[in-house]
N, C-alpha and C positions, 0 to 999 in steps of 0.2 A: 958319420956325422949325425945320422939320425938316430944313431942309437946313442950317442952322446947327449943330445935334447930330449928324450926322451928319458935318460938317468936324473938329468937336472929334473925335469917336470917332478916323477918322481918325488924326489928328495923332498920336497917341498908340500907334502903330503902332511896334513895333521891330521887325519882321521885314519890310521896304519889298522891294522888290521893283523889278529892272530890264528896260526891255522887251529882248524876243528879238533886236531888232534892234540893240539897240546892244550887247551881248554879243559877245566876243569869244574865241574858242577854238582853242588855241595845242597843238602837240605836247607840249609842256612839260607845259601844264596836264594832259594826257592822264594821261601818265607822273607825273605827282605824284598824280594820282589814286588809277593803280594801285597808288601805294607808299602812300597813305593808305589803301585798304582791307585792305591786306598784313600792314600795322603794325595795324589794328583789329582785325584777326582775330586777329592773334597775342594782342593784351591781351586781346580778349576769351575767348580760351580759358585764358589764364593763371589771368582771371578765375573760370571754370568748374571748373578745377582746384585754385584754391583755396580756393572753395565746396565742392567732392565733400572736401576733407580733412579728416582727423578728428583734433582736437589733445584736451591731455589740461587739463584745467583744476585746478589743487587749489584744497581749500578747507579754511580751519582753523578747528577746534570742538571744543567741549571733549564730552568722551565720555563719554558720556550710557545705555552700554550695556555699563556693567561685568561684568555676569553675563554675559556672551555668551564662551566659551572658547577661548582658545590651539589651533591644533591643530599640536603640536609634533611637527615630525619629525628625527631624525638620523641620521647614517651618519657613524660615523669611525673612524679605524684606527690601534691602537697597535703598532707593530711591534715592539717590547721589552716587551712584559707580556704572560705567557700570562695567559685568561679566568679559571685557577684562583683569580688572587690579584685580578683586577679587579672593582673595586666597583665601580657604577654607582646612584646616588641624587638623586634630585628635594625637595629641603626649602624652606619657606616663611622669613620673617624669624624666625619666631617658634619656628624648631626643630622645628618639623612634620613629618616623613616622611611625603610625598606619595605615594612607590613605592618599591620594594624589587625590586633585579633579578632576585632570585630567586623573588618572588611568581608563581605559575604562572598568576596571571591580566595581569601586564606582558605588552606588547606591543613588546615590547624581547626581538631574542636576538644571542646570540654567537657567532663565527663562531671556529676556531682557523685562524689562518696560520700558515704557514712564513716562515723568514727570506725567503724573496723575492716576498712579497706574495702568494701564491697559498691560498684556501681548502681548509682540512683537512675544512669541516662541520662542522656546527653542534655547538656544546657542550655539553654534557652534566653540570651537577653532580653530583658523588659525593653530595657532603651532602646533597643535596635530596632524592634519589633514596631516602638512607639512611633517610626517615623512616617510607616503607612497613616495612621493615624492623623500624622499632622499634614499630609499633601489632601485627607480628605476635608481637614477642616479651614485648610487654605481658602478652598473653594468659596467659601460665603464666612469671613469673618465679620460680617455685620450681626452675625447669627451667636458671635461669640468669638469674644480676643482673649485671651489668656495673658493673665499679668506677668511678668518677668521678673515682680518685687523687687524691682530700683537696680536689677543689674545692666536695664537697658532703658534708657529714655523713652518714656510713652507718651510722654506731655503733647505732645503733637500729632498725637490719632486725632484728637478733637477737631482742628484745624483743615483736617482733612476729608472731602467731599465721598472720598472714593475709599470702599472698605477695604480692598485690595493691597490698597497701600497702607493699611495701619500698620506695625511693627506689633508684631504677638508673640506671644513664648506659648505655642496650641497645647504642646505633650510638656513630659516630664524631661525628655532630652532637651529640650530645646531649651529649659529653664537650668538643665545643669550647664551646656553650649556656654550662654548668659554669666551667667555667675563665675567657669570657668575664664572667660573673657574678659570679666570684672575684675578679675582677680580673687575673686570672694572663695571661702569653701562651703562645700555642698552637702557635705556629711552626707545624712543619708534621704535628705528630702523629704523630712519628716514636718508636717502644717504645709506642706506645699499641694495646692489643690489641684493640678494637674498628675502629682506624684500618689497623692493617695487615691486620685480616681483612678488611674491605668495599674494598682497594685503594688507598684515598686515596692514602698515601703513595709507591706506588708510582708511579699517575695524574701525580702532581703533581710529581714529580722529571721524568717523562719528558715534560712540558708546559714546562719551565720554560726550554728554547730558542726555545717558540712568541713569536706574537702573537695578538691579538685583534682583533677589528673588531666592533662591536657598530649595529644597524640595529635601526630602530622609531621607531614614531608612538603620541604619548597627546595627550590632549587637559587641557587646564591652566588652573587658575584665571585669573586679572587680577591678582594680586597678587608684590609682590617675593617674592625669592629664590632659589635658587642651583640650578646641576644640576653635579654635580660627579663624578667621576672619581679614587676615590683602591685604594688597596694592601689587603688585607684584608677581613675580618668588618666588616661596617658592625654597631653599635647605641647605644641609646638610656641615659643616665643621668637622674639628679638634676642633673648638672652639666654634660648638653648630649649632644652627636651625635659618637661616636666610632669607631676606626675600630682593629682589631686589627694594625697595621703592624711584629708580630715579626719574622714570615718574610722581611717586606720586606728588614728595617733588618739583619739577618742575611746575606741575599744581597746586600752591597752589593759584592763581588767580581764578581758576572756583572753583565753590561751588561746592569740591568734598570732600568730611567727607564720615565716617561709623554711621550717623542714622540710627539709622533702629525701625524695628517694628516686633515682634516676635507674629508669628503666633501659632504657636505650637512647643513647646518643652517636650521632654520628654524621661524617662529612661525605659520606661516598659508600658504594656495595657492600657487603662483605667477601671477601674470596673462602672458598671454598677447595679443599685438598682434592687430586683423584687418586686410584691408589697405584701401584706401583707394575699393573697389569696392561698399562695403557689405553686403556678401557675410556673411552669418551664419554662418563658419566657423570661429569663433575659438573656440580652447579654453584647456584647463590644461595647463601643463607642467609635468611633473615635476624629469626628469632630462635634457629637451634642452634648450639655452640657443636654439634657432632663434625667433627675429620676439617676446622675451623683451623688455619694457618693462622702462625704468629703474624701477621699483619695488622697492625693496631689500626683497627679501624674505629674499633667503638671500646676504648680502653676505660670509658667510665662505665660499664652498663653493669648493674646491682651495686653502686655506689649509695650510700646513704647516709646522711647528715640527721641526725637526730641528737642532739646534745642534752642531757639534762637540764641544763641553767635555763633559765626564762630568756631566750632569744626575739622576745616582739622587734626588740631595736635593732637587731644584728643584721647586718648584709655578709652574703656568703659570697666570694668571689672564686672563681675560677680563671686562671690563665692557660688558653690552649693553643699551644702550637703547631698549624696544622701545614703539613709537607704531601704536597701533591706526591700520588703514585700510582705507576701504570704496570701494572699485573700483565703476564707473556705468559699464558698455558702454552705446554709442550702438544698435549692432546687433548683439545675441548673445541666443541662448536664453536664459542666465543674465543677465538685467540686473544683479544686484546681485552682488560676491563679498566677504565678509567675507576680511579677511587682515591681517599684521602686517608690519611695516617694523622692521626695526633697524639700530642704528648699533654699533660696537664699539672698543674700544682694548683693546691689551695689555699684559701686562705681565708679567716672570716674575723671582724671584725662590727663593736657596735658603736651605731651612728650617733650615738651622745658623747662619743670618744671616751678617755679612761686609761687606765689600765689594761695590758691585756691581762684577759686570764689566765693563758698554759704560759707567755713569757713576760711575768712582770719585768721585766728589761725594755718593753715596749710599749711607747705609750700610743693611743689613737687619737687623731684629730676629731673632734666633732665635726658632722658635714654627711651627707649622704642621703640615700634614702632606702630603707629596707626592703631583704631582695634580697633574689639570687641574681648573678650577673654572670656570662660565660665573653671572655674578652678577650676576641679572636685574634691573634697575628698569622700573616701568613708566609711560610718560607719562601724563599728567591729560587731554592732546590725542590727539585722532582727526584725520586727513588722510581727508578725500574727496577721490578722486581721479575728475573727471566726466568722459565722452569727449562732444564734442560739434564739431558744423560752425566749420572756423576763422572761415567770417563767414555772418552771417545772409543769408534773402530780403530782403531789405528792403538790407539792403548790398552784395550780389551785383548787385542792380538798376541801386540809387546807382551802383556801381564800374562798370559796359556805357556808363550815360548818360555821366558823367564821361568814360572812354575814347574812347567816341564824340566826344563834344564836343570833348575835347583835342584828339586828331591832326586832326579836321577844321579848328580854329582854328588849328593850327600850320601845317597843309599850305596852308592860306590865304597865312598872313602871307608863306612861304617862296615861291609861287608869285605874288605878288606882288613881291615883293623881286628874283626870277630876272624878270618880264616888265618891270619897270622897269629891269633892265639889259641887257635885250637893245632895248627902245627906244632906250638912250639910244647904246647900241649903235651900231644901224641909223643911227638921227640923225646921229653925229658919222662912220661910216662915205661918208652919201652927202653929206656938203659939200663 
């Protein structure tokens, strides 16, 4: 009985086995040998090398981490608008002034250029500067009230016992404040005697061949909205967000447009590659593009708008789509980096409406006010971006066996197929 189970076992044997003496071993065989372990080596390092590499995996989810903020930064350069007349503003859908580039807690400053790109140093407002000025002359206005010139009722200093309470325009802010309130424009504040005593006017003629370049980072809600770029006093009505563009629409003789040329733009870090050693050395980059993942994070940056036509009237608009993304290093000190991806189209158009230029099929409305404009939407999706091994242990293993297995079974069939022709060879040779 047991030698009957043990016939069965047997029989059932796939890997049979031939004695040593009927084996037979040919140079042939040798040499296929060598090139069968030749070829195994190579897959299997291919193997091993495509286990150590580290691909990027996305994954798409809706964003779940609204309050987590923008950290926006920019660099861009207007070569035809001195910083006198350049506004710089961040507003929500809803007509919100988010920041004020004059606010001396912004983290945004201005730089003055020269016509051929080179910095003058950083800018300096007149106006801003002037408001020291007026809390000292607050102090004893009996000593000196400063006219408003009819943008604000004075008629009723006289009436009044107490100098404290007269109604002055002391500085030159305070007289554009006035006038902006009025409704009036201000141009450039020129026969205004509180403007030509603290410089303005002067300042501001002898800027008016510069450019500006304006650099800084804030950090910004999740919600739409716009960062915009226009001429003038930025402020606020009953009937929306306005922009004082007298002096502008006045100098429309000097070649003064918003060209510009966009250095860096961006909603979030840069990520940075490591390389394929597992090496914990990967960082953030700012401003170098070296071992820089496809990650759009700053897809505008050496973008430049310079048009030949005379663009004083044109507004350049941008629409950017921006899609929260959360970066997963495989091996980095920082495993997680919050950051933002966008997308953009352009588009530019002038405020006196017309015709366009590149599709006469399009006509423009008049309305507007010249300017770059960047007009934010923001996605409902988040992008995880994972780094992880292009194949698992478990498939690294598979892919050796597999390897192994192939070239062995090939180098067979082939060293079979070469010693059946060299028998038949030999055979029809000695007849």
């Amino acid at each position: 009985m047991a030698l009957v189970s043990k016939s069965r076992l047997i029989s059932i044997d796939a890997f049979y086995k031939a004695q040593d003496d009927v084996r037979i071993r040919t140079k042939t065989g040798a040499w296929m040998t060598i090139s069968c372990l030749f070829v195994t080596f190579l897959l299997l390092l291919n193997e091993w090398i495509q286990f150590k590499s580290i691909i990027v995996k996305p994954e798409l989810v809706i964003d779940r981490e609204r309050q987590l903020p923008l950290d926006f930064s920019i660099d861009i350069v207007f070569p035809n608008i001195p910083c006198d007349i350049l506004t710089f503003d961040i507003m929500d859908d809803m007509g919100n002034l988010l920041i004020f580039n004059d606010n001396p807690d912004s983290q945004f400053v201005k730089y003055r250029i020269n016509n051929i790109g080179q910095e003058l140093g950083e800018y300096k407002p007149v106006l801003a500067e002037s408001s020291s000025i007026s809390d000292n002359n607050n102090k004893d206005k009996s000593a000196y009230c400063g006219s408003c010139y009819g943008a604000i009722d004075q008629s009723a200093n006289s009436q009044k016992s107490d100098p404290n309470e007269y109604i002055c325009c002391q500085t030159c802010f305070e007289v554009q404040r006035a006038y902006i309130s009025a409704g009036w424009a201000f141009f450039d504040g020129k026969n205004i005697e509180q403007c030509e005593r603290e410089g303005y006017v002067s300042s501001l003629h002898k800027h008016l061949n510069e450019g500006c370049r304006l650099k800084g980072d804030s950090k910004l809600k999740r919600i739409n909205g716009n960062i915009h770029f226009a001429p003038g006093y930025s402020f606020q009505s009953l009937n929306g967000h306005f922009h004082d563009t007298s002096l502008y629409d006045r100098l429309n003789n000097i070649n003064l447009n918003f060209n510009h040329i966009i250095n860096h733009l961006s909603f979030g870090p840069q990520i940075a590659n490591i390389n394929n050693n597992n090496q914990e050395h990967s960082f953030l980059v700012q401003n170098d593009n070296h071992n820089i993942l496809s990650v759009a994070t700053s897809s505008l940056d050496g973008n430049q708008v310079l048009p030949d036509y005379n663009s004083h009237n044109y507004q350049f608009n941008y629409f950017i789509k921006i899609v929260p993304t959360r970066y997963e290093y495989k091996y980095h000190t920082k495993k997680i980096i919050e950051t933002a991806q966008f997308s953009s189209s352009f588009h530019s158009k002038p405020v006196t409406g017309g015709i366009d230029s590149n599709d006469p099929s399009i006509t423009h409305q008049r309305g507007g006010t010249p300017g770059v404009y960047f007009n934010i939407e923001m996605s409902p999706l988040k992008v995880i971006q994972r780094e992880q091994h292009k194949i698992s242990w478990s498939g690294f293993f598979l892919n050796c066996i597999t390897s192994i297995g192939g070239v062995l079974a090939v180098g067979t069939v082939f060293d079979k197929i070469i010693y059946r022709v060299q028998r038949s060879y030999s055979t029809y040779k000695n007849k």
